[in-house]
Steps between C-alpha positions, in 0.01 A plus 500: 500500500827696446410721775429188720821326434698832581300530827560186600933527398477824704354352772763266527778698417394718815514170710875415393580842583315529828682174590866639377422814703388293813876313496497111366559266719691296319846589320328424140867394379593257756160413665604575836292608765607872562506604847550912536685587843474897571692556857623771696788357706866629279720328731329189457486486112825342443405184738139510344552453144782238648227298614260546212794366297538184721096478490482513137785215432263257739211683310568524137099528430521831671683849410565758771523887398615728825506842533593668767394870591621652864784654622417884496216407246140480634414143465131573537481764249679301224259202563219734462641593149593120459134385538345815301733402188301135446869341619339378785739270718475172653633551813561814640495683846330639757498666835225439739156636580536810251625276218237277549234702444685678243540143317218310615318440174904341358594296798487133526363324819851283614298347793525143379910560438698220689748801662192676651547250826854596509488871530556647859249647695385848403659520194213387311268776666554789286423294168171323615152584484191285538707200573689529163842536452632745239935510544759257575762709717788559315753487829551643784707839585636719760650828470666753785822708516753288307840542677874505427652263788858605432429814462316538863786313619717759399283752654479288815107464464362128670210468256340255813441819676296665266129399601312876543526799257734712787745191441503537121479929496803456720695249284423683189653790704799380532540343174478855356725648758737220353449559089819587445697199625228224428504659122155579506336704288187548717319230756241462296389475114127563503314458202216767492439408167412176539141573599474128603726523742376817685120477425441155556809363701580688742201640540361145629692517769259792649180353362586150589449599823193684478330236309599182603475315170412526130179471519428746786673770278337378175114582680650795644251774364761783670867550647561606839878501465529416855915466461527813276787667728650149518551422123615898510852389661504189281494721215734769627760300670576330124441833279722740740791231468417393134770547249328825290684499169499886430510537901149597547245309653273566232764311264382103694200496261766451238624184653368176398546103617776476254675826633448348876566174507717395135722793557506703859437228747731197248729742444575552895381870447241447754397310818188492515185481253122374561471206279408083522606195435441551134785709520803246558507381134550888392796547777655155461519547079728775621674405781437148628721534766304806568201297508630271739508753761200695579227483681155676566387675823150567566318814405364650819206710552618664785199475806368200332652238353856516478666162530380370143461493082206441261484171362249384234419397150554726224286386246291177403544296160095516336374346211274620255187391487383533131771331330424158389483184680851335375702871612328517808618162582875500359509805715363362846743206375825743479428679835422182670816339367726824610394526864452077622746300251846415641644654205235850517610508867861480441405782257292710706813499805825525286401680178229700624639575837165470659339443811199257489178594567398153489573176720763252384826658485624359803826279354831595524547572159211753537590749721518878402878570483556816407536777842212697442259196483645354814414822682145500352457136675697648788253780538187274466627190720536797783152664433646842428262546193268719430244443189473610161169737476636696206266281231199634689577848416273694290613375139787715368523707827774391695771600157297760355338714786728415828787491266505740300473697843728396610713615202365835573544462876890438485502760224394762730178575277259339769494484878455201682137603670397608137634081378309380791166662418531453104534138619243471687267688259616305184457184675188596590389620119629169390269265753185742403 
């Protein structure tokens, strides 16, 4: 009987346990509904926990807990751990193709969600599959060559006529050939350790145009690298007139976003740097004045397209699917509250600095202010835009094969023809 008892207490113990381990979803000293937000997006974490705040006065049944992972972290890797510790969030975020498969037993189907009619066309595509909807688009962003206006004033550069890569070699040109009395310390601060940046940004520009879209690069079983000696100049043209700290080119895999935009480019140090939108908040909590004055010019791949920037969505909002029914729902409750109330859309434009990826922004009150957004919309209301394809690369590829080569490349430990064929054959190995 004794034996029985203890079986039975030991039985249930393990169930408390099992539950404690799994996360509760319910604060057990105030009864609220807990609802777990694990994000990637830094410059948007003030703004977000902002909004929870505002969410949980109308909301006082329901507690939000953000944490926010990005910057030069990798977001995916740390919700990888996340998930593997039992701390399993509520809402939490993902890519496109790739991430969905990677997360398809943990994501919710949103299909029913009152937003889903509001999103713009295509930017849905890369988080459906069989008719169900797995992401609400977090925004929408641009990114290019982020300019100083005064400073190519000075230099006597009309930004207007930059619209191939000859225009842009030559105006970096004569910026350099002007250092000295612009108080430069290079053209450019390019951020070869920033893998992000190199692997996956500005290497869409080159497979953007090979592919078409995400999904044409996602079933791509290999890479032709049809715009190889294109992206070449790209990458040259901002290492050769990078600011090196020790002097050496091999040095620009020490500099990082904070290095490039916080300090070299706010600081007036530099003209130039390949960055988006997301950017203005950094430059303006320097130098709002600053802020006010620059620009973006397109990132041209000379022969091909030259004339435009890559404009997209960076990352969708999921929910996960095996928390319980009351979590689930306080979250679908928050997001939907964020992005189509009057007071989530004042929110979303003035806090958050973003640009909508969904319909109903169109008042007065709602339109992107800061100078970096208004080029984005500039950009896209003139049809210079070329797609985002970098969430169909092979998972992990595009920062940890392409560049880390990159690294090497600019490092002078790897030759461009050996980059282009490790490329090809690791993208190749991945999609076996």
């Amino acid at each position: 009987m004794k034996k029985k008892v203890f079986s039975v207490f030991a039985c249930v113990l393990a169930l408390m346990l099992s539950l404690t381990a799994c996360g509760s979803s319910k604060d057990s000293a105030s009864g609220k509904v807990n609802v777990d937000i694990f994000q990637f997006k830094v410059e948007a974490k003030d703004a977000l926990e902002e909004a929870a705040n505002i969410y949980m006065e109308k909301n006082p049944n329901v507690k939000i807990n953000i944490q926010t992972v990005g910057g030069g972290d990798d977001y995916g890797a740390a919700l990888k751990s996340k998930f593997a510790s039992g701390e399993e969030p509520a809402i939490f975020n993902i890519g496109g193709p790739q991430d969905m498969i990677d997360w398809s037993e943990k994501l919710e189907d949103l299909s029913t969600e009152s937003w889903v009619s509001q999103a713009y066309d295509g930017t849905l595509e890369p988080v459906t599959k069989d008719e169900k909807i797995y992401g609400m688009p977090f925004n929408q962003e641009g990114y290019g060559f982020i300019y100083n206006k005064e400073l190519f004033k000075k230099a006597g550069i009309d930004p207007e006529s930059i619209k191939t890569f000859a225009d842009l070699e030559n105006a970096v040109k004569l910026l350099d050939s002007k250092k000295e009395e612009l108080g430069l310390k290079s053209v450019f601060a390019f951020p070869a350790k920033e893998t992000w940046v190199t692997g996956l940004h500005l290497s869409n520009v080159a497979f953007s145009n090979e592919f078409g879209n995400v999904t044409n690069a996602f079933n791509a079983k290999e890479l032709e690298f049809k715009y190889a000696d294109s992206l070449k100049k790209l990458v040259d043209l901002q290492a050769d007139y990078a600011y090196m700290p020790d002097g050496k080119k091999a040095s620009l895999n020490s500099v990082d976003y904070s290095t490039q935009v916080e300090e070299l480019f706010s600081l007036g140090q530099v003209a130039i740097i390949q960055q988006g939108n997301w950017a203005y908040g950094s430059v303006a909590g320097v130098d709002e004045e600053l802020a006010a004055n620059i620009a973006m010019l397109p990132m041209p791949l000379e022969g091909v397209k030259e004339d435009s920037i890559p404009v997209g969505v960076p990352m969708y909002w999921s929910i996960n699917n095996g928390k319980d029914e009351e979590v689930k729902k306080a979250s679908k409750d928050f997001l939907n509250w964020l992005y189509t109330s009057d007071e989530g859309k004042d929110l979303i434009i003035n806090k958050f600095k973003f640009i909508p990826a969904l319909k109903g922004y169109d008042a007065d009150n709602l339109q992107p202010q800061d100078t970096l957004a208004k080029e984005i919309i500039r950009y896209s209301n003139e049809g210079k835009t070329m797609p985002w394809v970098f969430m169909g690369y092979p998972s992990a590829w595009g920062m940890d094969n392409l560049g880390a080569d990159i690294q090497q490349y600019v490092a002078g430990d790897m030759t461009w023809d050996q980059l282009v064929e490790d490329a090809k054959a690791t993208w190749a190995k991945a999609r076996k």
